[in-house]
Residue, then its C-alpha position, 0 to 999 in steps of 0.5 A: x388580448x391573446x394570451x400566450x401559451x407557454x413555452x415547454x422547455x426543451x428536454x435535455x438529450x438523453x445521456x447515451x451512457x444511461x440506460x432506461x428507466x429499469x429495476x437496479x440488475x443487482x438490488x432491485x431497486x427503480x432507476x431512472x438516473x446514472x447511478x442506482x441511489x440504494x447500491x450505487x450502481x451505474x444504470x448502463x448497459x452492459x452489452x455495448x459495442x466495442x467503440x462504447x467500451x474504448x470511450x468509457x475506457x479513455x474517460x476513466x484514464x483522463x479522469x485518472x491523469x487529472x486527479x492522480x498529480x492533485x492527489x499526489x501533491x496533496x498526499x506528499x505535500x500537506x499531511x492528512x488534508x486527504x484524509x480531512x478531504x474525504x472524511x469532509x465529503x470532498x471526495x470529487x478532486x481526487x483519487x478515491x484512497x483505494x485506488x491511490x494506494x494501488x498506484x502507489x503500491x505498484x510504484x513501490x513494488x516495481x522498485x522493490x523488484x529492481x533489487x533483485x536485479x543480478x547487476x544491483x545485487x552485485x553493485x550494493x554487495x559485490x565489494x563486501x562479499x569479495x573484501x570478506x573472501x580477500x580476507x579468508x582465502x580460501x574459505x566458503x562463506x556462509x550465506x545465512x547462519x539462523x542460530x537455530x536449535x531443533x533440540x531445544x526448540x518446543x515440540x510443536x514447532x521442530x517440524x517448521x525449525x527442521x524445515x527452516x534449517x533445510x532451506x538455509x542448508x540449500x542456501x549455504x550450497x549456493x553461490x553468495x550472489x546467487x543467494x541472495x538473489x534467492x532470498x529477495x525475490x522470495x521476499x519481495x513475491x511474498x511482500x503485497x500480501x503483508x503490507x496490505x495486513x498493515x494497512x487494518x492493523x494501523x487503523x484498528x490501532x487508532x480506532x481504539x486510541x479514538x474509541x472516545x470520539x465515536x469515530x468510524x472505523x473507516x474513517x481510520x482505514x482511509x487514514x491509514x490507506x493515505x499513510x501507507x500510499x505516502x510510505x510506498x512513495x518515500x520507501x521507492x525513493x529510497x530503494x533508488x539509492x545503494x544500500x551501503x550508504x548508512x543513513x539511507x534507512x534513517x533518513x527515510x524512518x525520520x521522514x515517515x515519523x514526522x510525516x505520521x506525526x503531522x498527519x495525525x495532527x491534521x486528520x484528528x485535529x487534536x492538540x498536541x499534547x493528545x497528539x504526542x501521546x497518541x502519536x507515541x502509542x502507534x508507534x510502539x504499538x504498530x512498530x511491533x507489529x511491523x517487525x512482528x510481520x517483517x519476521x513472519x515475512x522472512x520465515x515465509x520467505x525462507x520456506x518458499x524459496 
């Protein structure tokens, strides 16, 4: 009786995105798989033709298109199950937290940047600018009065109040409209740099409210990266409505504070009386930061005109 011998099973195609088996070019370490299993880096080469970068180029986009509605949904939708997602190791489906706050940062600014625009500005303002000079005919406006007292102002910060009171004399010189084009585009070119600020402030503030359950910091950072993104969002759709409607602003602060309120409550899976109490600690605490950094963003605004 033949015995037969067997069969070698047929080798898998070698990936042509991975290159050989080499030391990591950026830790060292032996790589014989996509992917460097010490820095994460991808074993590929660098050197390719242009036809390979158009290829890696379009994998990410559908990569991109795919995840980006998923994860919109789930951000704006279900409150902290991003959060509990990631944290869970359940990270393939969507977006990483970074690049979903980049998206949603760039959605916001762009509308930011509308604000600026010469026909919004006179849309939102014109009427009371001309209401206010049918009533004082014949008077210049003021188009920023700060309040503030050199004299009586500590030594060490005179320089800055004589500086400020420069800019808001240069600002009295202008036109109402023209000013207060000025001061938005100011405002909104020095906006990215301090909401990112907010970004590790809002989760070293619940890092020390979860100090107790050992939780690491980055697990508050991507919370708090997730809350920011839904905040860009909300923030964007309420640019789109005129300004001198009165309940624009607390329409969306009421949405902000109940999406963080259930966002807590599903990310830290707590009971609600911790939740509540919590819940009130970060907004006072982050409410003063946030205003302590709209008034530092104003200042700088004011100086870099």
């Amino acid at each position: 009786m033949t015995q037969t011998a067997p069969v070698a099973p047929e080798a898998s195609p070698p990936d042509p995105r991975t290159a050989p088996a080499r030391d990591c070019p950026n830790c060292g370490t032996w790589v014989d798989d996509r992917f460097c299993p010490r820095c994460g880096q991808r074993n590929a080469e660098r050197l390719v033709s242009v036809r390979r970068i158009l290829t890696d180029t379009l994998e990410d986009q559908l990569t991109l298109n795919a995840a980006l509605p998923r994860t919109l949904g789930a951000l704006v939708f279900r409150p902290g199950l991003l959060t509990r997602e990631y944290v869970a190791g359940r990270i393939a489906r969507y977006l990483p937290p970074f690049r979903l706050y980049l998206v949603c940062s760039v959605v916001f600014f762009v509308a930011l940047s509308g604000i600026a625009d010469a026909n919004r500005i006179w849309r939102d303002a014109g009427p009371a600018i001309r209401e206010w000079e049918a009533k004082h005919p014949g008077k210049k406006p003021k188009n920023i009065e700060l309040g503030i007292d050199t004299l009586s102002a500590p030594v060490w910060t005179r320089p800055l109040a004589r500086r400020v009171l420069r800019q808001q004399d240069k600002l009295n010189a202008m036109a109402p409209l023209e000013s207060l084009r000025v001061q938005t585009e100011s405002f909104n070119r020095n906006a990215p740099r301090a909401t990112f600020f907010l970004v590790p402030a809002l989760a070293a503030l619940l890092h020390l409210l979860h100090l107790r359950r050992r939780k690491l910091y980055v697990e508050h950072l991507v919370f708090a990266l997730h809350v920011q993104s839904f905040a860009f969002l909300v923030a964007a759709a309420g640019l789109m409505i005129p300004s001198t409607l009165p309940w624009r602003n607390r329409i969306v602060g009421l949405i902000l504070l109940g999406y963080l309120l259930w966002a807590m409550k599903v990310s830290y899976r707590q009971g609600w009386p911790k939740t509540l109490l919590k819940y009130a600690a970060v907004v006072v605490c982050y409410g003063s930061i946030l205003g302590g950094t709209i008034v530092a963003l104003t200042v700088i605004s004011l100086l870099t005109l």
